[in-house]
PQR file with spaces between the fields and no chain letter, atoms N, CA, C, O and H, PARSE charges and radii, in Angstrom:
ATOM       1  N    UNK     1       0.846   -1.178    0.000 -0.4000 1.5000
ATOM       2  CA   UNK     1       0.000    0.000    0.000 -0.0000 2.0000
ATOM       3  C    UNK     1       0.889    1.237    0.000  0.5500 1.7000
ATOM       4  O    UNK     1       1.878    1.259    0.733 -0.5500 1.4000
ATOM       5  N    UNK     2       0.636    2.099   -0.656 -0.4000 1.5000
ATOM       6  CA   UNK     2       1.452    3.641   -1.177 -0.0000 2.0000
ATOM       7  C    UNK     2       1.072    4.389    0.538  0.5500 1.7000
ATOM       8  O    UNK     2       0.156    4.150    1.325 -0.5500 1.4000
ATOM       9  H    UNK     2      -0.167    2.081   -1.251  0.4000 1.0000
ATOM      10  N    UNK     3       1.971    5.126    0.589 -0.4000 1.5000
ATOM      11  CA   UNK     3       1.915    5.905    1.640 -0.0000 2.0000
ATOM      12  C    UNK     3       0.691    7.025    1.467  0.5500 1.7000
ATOM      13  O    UNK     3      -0.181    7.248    2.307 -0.5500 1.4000
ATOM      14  H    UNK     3       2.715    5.320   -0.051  0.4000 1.0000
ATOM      15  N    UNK     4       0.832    7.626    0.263 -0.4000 1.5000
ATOM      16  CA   UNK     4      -0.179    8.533    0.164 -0.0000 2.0000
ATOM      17  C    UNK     4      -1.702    7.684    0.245  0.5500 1.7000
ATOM      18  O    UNK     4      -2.602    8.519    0.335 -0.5500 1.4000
ATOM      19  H    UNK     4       1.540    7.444   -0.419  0.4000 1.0000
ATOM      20  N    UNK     5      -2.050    6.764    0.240 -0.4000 1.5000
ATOM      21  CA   UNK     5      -3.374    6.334    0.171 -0.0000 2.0000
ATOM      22  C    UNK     5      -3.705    5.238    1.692  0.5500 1.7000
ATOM      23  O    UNK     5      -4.505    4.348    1.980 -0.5500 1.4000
ATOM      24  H    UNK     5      -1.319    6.086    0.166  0.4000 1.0000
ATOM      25  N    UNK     6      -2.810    5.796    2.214 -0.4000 1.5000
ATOM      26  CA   UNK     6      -2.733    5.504    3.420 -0.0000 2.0000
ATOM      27  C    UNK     6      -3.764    5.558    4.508  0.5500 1.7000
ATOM      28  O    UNK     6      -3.462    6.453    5.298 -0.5500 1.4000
ATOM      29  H    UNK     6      -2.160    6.519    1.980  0.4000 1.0000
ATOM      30  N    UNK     7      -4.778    4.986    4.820 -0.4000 1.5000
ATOM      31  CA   UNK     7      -5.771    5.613    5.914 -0.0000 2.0000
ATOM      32  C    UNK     7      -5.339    5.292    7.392  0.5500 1.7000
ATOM      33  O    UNK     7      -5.702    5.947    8.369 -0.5500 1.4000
ATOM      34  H    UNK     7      -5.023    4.259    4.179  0.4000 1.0000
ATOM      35  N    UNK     8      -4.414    4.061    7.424 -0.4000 1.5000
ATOM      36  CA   UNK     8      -4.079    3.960    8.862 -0.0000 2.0000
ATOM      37  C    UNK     8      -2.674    4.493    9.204  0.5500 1.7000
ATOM      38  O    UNK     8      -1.571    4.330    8.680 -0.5500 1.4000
ATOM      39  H    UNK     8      -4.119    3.529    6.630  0.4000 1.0000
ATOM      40  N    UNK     9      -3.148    5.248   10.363 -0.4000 1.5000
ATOM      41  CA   UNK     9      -1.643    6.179   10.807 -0.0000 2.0000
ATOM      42  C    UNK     9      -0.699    4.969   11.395  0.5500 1.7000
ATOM      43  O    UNK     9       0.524    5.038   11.273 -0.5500 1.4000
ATOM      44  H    UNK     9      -4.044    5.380   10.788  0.4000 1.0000
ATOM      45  N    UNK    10      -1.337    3.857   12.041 -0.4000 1.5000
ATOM      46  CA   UNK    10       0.139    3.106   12.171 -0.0000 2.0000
ATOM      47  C    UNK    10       0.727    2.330   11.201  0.5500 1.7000
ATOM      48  O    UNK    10       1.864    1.862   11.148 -0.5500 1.4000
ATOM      49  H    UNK    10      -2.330    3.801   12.141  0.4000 1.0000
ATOM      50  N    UNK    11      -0.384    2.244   10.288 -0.4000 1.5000
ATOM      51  CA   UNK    11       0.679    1.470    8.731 -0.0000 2.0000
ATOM      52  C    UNK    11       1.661    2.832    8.221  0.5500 1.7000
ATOM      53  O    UNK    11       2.773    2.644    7.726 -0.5500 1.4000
ATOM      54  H    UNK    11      -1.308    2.625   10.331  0.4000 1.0000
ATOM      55  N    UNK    12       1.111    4.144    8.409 -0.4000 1.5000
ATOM      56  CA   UNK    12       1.512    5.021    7.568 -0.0000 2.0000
ATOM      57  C    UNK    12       2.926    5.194    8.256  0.5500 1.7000
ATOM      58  O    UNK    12       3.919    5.267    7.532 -0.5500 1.4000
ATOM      59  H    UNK    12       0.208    4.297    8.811  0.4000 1.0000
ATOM      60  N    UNK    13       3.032    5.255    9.479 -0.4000 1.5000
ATOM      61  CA   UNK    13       4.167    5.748   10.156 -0.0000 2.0000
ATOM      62  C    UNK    13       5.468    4.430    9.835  0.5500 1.7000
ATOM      63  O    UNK    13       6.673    4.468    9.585 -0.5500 1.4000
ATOM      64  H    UNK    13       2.225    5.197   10.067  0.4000 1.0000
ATOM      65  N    UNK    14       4.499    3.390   10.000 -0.4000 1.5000
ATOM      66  CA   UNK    14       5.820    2.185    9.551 -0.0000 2.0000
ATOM      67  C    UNK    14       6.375    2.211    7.900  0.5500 1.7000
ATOM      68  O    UNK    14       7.417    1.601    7.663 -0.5500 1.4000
ATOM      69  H    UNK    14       3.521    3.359   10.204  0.4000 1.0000
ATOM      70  N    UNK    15       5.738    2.851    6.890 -0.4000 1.5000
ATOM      71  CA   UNK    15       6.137    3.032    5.693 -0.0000 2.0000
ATOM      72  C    UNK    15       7.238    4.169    6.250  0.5500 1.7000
ATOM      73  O    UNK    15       8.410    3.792    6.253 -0.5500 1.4000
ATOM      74  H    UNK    15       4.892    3.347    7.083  0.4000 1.0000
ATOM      75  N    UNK    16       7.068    5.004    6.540 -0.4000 1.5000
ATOM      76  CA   UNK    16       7.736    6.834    6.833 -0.0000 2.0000
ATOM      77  C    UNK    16       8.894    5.906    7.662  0.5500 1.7000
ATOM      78  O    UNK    16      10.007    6.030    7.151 -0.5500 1.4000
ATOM      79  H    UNK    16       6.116    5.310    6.539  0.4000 1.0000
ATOM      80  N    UNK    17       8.859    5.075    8.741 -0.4000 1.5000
ATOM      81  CA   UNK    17      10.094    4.397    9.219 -0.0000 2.0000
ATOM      82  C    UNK    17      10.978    3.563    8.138  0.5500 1.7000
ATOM      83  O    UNK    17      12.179    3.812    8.033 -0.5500 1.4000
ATOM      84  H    UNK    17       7.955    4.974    9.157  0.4000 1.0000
ATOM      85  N    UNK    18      10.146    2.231    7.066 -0.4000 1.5000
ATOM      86  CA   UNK    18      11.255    2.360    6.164 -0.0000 2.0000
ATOM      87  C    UNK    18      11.709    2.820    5.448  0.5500 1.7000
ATOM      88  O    UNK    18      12.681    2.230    4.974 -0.5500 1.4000
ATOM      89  H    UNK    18       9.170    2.029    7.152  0.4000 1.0000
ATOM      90  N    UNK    19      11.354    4.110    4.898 -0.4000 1.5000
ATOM      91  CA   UNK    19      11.766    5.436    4.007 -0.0000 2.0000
ATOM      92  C    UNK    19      13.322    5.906    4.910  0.5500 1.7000
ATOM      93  O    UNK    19      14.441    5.801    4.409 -0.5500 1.4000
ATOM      94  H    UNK    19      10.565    4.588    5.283  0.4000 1.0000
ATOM      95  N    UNK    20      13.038    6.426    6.321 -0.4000 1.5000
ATOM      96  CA   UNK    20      13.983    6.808    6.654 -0.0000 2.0000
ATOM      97  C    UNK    20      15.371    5.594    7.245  0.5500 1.7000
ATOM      98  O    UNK    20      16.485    6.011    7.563 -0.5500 1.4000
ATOM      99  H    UNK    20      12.129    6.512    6.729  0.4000 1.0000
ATOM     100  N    UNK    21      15.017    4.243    7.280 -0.4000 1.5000
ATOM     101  CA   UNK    21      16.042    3.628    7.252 -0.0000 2.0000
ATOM     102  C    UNK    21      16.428    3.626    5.530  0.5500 1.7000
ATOM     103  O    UNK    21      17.591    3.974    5.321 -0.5500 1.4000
ATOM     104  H    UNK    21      14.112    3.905    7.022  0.4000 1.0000
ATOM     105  N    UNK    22      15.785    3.355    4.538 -0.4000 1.5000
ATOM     106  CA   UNK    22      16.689    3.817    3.456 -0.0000 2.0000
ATOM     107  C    UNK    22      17.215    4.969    3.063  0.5500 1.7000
ATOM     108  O    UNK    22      18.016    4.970    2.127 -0.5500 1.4000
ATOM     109  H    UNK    22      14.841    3.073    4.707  0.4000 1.0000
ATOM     110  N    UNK    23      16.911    5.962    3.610 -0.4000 1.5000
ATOM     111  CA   UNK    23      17.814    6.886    3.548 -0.0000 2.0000
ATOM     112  C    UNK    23      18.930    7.067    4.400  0.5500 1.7000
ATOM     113  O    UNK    23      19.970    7.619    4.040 -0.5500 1.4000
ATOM     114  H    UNK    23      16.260    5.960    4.370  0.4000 1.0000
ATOM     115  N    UNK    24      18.740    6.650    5.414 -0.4000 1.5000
ATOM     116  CA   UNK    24      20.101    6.530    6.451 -0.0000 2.0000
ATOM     117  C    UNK    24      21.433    5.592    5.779  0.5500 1.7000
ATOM     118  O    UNK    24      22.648    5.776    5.854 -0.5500 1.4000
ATOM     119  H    UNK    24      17.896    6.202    5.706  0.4000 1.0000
ATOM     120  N    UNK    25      20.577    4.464    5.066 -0.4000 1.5000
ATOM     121  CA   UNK    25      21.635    3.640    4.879 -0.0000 2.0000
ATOM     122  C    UNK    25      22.218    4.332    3.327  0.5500 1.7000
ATOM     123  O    UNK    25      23.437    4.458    3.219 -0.5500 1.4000
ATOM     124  H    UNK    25      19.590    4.315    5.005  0.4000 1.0000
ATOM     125  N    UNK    26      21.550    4.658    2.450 -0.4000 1.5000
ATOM     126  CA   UNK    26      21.548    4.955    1.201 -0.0000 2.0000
ATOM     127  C    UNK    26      22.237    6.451    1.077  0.5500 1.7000
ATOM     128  O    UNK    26      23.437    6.473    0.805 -0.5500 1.4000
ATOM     129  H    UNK    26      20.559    4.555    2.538  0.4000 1.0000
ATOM     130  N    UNK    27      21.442    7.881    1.289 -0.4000 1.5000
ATOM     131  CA   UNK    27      22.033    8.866    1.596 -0.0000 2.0000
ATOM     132  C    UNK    27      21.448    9.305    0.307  0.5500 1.7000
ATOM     133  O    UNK    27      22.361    9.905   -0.262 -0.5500 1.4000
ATOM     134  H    UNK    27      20.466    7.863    1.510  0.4000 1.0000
ATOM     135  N    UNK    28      20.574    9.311   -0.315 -0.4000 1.5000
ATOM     136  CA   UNK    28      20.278    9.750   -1.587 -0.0000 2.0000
ATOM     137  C    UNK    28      19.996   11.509   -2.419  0.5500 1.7000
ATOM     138  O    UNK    28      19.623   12.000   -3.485 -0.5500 1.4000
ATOM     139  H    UNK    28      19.833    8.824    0.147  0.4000 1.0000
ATOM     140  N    UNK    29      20.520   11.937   -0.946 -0.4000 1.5000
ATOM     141  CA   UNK    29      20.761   13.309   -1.176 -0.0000 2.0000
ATOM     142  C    UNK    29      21.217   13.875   -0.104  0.5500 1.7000
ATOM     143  O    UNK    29      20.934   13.178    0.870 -0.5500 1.4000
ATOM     144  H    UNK    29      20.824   11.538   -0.080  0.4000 1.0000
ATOM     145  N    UNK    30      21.935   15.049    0.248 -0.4000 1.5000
ATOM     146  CA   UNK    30      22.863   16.031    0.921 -0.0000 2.0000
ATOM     147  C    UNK    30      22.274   17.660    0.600  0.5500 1.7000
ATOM     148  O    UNK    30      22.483   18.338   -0.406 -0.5500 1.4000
ATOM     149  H    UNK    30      22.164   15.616   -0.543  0.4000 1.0000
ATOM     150  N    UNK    31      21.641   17.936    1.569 -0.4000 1.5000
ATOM     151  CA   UNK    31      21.625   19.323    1.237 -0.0000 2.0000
ATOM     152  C    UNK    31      22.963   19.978    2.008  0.5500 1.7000
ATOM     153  O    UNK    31      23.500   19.675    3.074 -0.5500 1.4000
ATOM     154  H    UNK    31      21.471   17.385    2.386  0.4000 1.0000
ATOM     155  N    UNK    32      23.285   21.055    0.964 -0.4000 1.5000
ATOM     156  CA   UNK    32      24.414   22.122    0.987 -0.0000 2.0000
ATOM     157  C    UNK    32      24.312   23.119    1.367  0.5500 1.7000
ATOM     158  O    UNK    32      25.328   23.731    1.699 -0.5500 1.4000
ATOM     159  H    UNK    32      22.850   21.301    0.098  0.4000 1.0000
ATOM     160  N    UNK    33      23.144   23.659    1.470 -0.4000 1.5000
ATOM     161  CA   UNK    33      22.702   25.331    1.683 -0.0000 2.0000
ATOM     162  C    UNK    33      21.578   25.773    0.984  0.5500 1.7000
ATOM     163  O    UNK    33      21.220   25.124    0.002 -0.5500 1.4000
ATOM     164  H    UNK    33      22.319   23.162    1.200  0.4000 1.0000
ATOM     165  N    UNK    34      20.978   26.742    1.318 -0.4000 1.5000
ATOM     166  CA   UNK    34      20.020   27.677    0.453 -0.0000 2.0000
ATOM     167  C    UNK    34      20.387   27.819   -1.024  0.5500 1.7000
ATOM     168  O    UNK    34      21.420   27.767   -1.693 -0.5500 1.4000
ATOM     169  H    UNK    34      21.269   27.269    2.116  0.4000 1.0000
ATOM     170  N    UNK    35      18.960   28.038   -1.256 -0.4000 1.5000
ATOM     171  CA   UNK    35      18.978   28.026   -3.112 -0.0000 2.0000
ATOM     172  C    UNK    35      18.238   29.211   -3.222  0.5500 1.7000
ATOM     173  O    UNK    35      17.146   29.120   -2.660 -0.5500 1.4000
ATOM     174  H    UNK    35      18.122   28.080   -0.713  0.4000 1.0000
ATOM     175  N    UNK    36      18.467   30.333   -3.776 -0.4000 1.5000
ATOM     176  CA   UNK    36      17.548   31.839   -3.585 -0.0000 2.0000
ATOM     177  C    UNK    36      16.741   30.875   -5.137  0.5500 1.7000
ATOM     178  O    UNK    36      17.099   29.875   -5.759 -0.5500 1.4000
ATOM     179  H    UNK    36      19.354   30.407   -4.232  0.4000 1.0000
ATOM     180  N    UNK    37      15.737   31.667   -5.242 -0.4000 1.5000
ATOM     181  CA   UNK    37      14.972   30.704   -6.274 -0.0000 2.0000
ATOM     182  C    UNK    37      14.214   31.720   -6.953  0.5500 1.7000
ATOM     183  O    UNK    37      13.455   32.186   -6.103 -0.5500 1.4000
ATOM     184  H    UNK    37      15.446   32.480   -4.737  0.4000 1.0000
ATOM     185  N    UNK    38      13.989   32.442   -8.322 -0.4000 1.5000
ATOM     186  CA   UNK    38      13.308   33.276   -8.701 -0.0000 2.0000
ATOM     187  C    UNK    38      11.998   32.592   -9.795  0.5500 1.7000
ATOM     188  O    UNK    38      12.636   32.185  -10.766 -0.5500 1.4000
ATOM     189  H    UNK    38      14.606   32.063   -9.012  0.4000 1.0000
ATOM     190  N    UNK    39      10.812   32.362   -9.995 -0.4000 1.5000
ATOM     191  CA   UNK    39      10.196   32.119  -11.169 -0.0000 2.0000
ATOM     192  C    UNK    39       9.516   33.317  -11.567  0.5500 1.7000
ATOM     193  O    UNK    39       9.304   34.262  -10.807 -0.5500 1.4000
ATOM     194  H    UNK    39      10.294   32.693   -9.207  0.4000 1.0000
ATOM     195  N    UNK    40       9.220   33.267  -12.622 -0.4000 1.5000
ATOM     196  CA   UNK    40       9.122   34.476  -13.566 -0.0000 2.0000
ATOM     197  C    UNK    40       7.921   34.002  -14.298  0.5500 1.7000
ATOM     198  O    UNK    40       7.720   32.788  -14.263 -0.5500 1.4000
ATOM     199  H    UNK    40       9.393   32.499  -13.239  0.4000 1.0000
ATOM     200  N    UNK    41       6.942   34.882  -15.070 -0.4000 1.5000
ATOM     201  CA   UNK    41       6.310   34.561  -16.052 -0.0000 2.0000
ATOM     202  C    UNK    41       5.729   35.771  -16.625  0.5500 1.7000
ATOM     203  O    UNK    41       5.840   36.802  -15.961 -0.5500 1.4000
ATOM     204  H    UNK    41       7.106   35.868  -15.099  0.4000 1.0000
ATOM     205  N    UNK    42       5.137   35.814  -17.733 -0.4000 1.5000
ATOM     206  CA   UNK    42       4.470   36.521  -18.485 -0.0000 2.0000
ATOM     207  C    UNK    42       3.053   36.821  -17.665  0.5500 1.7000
ATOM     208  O    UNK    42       2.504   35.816  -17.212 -0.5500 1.4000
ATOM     209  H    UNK    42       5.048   34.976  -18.272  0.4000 1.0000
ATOM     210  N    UNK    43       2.494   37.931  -17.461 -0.4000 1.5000
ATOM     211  CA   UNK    43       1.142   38.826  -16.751 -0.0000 2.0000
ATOM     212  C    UNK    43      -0.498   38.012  -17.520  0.5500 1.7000
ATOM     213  O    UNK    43      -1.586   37.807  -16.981 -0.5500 1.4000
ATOM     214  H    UNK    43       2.940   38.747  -17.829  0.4000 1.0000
ATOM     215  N    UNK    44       0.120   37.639  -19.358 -0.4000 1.5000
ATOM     216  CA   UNK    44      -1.095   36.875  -19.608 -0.0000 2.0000
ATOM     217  C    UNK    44      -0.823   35.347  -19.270  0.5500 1.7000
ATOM     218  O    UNK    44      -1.654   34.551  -19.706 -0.5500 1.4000
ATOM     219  H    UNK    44       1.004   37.805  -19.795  0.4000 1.0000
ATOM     220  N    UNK    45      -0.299   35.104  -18.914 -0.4000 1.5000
ATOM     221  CA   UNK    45       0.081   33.484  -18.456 -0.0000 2.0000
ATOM     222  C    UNK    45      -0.535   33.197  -17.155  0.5500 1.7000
ATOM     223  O    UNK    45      -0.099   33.549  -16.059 -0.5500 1.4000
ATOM     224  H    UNK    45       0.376   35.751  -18.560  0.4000 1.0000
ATOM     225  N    UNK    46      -1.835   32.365  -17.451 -0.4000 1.5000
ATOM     226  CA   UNK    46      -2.942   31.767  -15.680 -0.0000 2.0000
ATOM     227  C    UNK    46      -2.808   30.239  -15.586  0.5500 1.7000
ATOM     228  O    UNK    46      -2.542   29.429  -16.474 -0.5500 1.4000
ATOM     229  H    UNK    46      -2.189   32.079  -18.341  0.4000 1.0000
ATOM     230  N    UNK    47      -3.050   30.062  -14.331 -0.4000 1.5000
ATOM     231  CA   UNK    47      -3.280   28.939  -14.309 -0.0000 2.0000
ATOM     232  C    UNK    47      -2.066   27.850  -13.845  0.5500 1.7000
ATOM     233  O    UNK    47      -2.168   26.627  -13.744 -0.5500 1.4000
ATOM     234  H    UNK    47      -3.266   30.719  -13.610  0.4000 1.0000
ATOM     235  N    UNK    48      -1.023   28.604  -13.626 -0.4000 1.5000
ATOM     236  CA   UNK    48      -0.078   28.127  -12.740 -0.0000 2.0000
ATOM     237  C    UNK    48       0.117   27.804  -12.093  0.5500 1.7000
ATOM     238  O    UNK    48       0.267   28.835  -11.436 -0.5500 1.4000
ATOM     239  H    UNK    48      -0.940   29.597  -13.708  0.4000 1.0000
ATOM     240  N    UNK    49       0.433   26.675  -11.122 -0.4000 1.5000
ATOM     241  CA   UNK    49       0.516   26.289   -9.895 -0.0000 2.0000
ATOM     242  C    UNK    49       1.743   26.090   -9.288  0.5500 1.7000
ATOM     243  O    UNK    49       2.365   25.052   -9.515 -0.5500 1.4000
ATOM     244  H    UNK    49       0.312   25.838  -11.656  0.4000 1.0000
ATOM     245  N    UNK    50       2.350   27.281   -8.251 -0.4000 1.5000
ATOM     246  CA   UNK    50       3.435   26.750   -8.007 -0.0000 2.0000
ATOM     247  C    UNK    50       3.426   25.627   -6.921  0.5500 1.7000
ATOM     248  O    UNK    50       2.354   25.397   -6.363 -0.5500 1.4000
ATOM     249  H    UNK    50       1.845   28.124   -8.066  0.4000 1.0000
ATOM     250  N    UNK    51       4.851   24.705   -6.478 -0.4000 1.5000
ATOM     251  CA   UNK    51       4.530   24.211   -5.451 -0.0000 2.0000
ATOM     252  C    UNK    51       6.019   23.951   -4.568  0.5500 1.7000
ATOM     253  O    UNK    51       6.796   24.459   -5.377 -0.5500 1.4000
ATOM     254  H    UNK    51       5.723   24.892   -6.931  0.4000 1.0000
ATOM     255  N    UNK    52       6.535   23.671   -3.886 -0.4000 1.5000
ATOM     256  CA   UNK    52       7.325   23.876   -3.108 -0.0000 2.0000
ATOM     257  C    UNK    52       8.646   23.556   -3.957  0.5500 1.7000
ATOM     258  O    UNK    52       8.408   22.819   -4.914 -0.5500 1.4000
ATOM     259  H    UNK    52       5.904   23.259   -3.230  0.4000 1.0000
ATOM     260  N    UNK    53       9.873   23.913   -3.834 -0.4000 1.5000
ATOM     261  CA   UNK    53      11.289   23.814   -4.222 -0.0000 2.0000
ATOM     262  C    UNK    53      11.152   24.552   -5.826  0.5500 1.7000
ATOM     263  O    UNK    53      11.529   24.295   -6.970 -0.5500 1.4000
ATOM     264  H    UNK    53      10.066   24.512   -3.056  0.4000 1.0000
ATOM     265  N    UNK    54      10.730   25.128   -5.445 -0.4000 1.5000
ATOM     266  CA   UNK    54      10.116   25.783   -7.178 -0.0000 2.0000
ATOM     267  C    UNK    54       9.939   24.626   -7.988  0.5500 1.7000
ATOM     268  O    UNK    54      10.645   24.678   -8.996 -0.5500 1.4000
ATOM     269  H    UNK    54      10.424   25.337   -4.516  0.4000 1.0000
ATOM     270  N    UNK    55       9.388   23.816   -7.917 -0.4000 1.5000
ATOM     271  CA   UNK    55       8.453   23.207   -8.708 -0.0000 2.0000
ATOM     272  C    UNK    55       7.783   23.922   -9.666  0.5500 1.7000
ATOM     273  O    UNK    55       8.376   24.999   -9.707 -0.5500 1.4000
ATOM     274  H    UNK    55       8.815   23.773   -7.098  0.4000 1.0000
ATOM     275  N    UNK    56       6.824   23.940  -10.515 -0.4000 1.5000
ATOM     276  CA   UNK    56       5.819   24.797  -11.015 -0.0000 2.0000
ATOM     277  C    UNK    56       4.929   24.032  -12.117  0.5500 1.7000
ATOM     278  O    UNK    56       5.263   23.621  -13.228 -0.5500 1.4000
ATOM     279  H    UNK    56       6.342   23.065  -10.481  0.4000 1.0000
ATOM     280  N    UNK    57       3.683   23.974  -11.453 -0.4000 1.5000
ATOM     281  CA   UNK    57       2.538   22.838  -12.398 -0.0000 2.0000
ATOM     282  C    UNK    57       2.230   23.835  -13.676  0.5500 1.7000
ATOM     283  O    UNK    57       2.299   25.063  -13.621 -0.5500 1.4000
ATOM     284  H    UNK    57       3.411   24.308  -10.550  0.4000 1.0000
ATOM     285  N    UNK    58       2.015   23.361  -14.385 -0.4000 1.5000
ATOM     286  CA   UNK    58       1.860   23.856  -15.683 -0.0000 2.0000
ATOM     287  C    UNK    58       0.536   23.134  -16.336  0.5500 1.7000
ATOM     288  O    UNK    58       0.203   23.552  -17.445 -0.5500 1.4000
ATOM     289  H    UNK    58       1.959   22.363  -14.429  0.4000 1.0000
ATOM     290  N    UNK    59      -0.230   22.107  -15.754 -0.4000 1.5000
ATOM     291  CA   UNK    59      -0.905   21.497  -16.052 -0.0000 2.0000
ATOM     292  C    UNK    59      -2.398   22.217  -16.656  0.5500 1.7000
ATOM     293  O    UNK    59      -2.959   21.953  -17.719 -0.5500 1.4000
ATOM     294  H    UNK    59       0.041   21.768  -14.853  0.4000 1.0000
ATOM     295  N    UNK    60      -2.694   22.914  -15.910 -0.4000 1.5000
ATOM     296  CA   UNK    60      -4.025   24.003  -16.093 -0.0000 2.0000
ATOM     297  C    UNK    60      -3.650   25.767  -16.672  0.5500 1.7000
ATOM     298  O    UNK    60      -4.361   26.759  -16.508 -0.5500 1.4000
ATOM     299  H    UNK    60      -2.238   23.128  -15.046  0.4000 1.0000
ATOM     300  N    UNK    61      -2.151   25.666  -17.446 -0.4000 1.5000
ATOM     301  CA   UNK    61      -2.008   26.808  -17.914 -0.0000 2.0000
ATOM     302  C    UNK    61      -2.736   27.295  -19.080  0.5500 1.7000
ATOM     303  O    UNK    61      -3.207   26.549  -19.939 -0.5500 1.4000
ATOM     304  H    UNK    61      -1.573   24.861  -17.579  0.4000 1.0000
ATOM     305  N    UNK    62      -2.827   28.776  -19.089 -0.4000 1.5000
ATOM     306  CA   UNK    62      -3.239   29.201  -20.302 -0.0000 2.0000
ATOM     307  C    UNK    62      -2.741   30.621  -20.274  0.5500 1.7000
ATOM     308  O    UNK    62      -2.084   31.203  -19.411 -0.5500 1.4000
ATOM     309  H    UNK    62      -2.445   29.382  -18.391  0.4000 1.0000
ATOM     310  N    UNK    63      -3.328   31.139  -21.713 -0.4000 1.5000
ATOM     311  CA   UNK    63      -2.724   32.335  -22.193 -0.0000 2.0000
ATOM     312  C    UNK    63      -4.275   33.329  -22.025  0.5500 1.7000
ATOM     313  O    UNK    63      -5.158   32.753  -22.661 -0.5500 1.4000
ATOM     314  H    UNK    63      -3.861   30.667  -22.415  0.4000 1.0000
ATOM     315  N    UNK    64      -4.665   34.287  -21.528 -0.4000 1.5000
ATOM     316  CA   UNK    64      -5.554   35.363  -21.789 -0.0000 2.0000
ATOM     317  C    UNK    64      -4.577   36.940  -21.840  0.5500 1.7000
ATOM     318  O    UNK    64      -3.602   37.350  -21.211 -0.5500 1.4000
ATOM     319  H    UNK    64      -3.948   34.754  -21.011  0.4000 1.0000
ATOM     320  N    UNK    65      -5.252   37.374  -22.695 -0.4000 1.5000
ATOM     321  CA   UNK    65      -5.274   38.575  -23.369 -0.0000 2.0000
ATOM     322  C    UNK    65      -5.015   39.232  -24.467  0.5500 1.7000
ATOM     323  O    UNK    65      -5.261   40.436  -24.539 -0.5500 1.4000
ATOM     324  H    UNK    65      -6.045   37.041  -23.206  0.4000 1.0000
């Protein structure tokens, strides 16, 4: 069962426990420091969704004007 479709918090927490033993053992990333992060777009450009680490959904974009 996927973590996200998770309804029981003690199955959910034992998935989130082997996530973080593979990362302990594995190491699959290192953060270094801050990332200043700018996104930009055009004033007729809607429908954007940003979402965390600058991500940016593009899925429901469009152009008006």
């Amino acid at each position: 069962m996927p973590l996200r479709s998770s309804n029981d918090p003690v199955r959910s927490q034992e998935l989130i426990d082997e996530i973080q033993v593979i990362w302990d053992r594995d190491t699959p990333g290192v953060i270094l420091s801050q990332q200043p992060t700018l996104i930009a777009w055009n004033p007729d450009v809607h429908g954007i969704v940003p979402t965390i680490t600058s991500m940016v959904l593009f899925h429901d974009a469009f152009l008006a004007g």
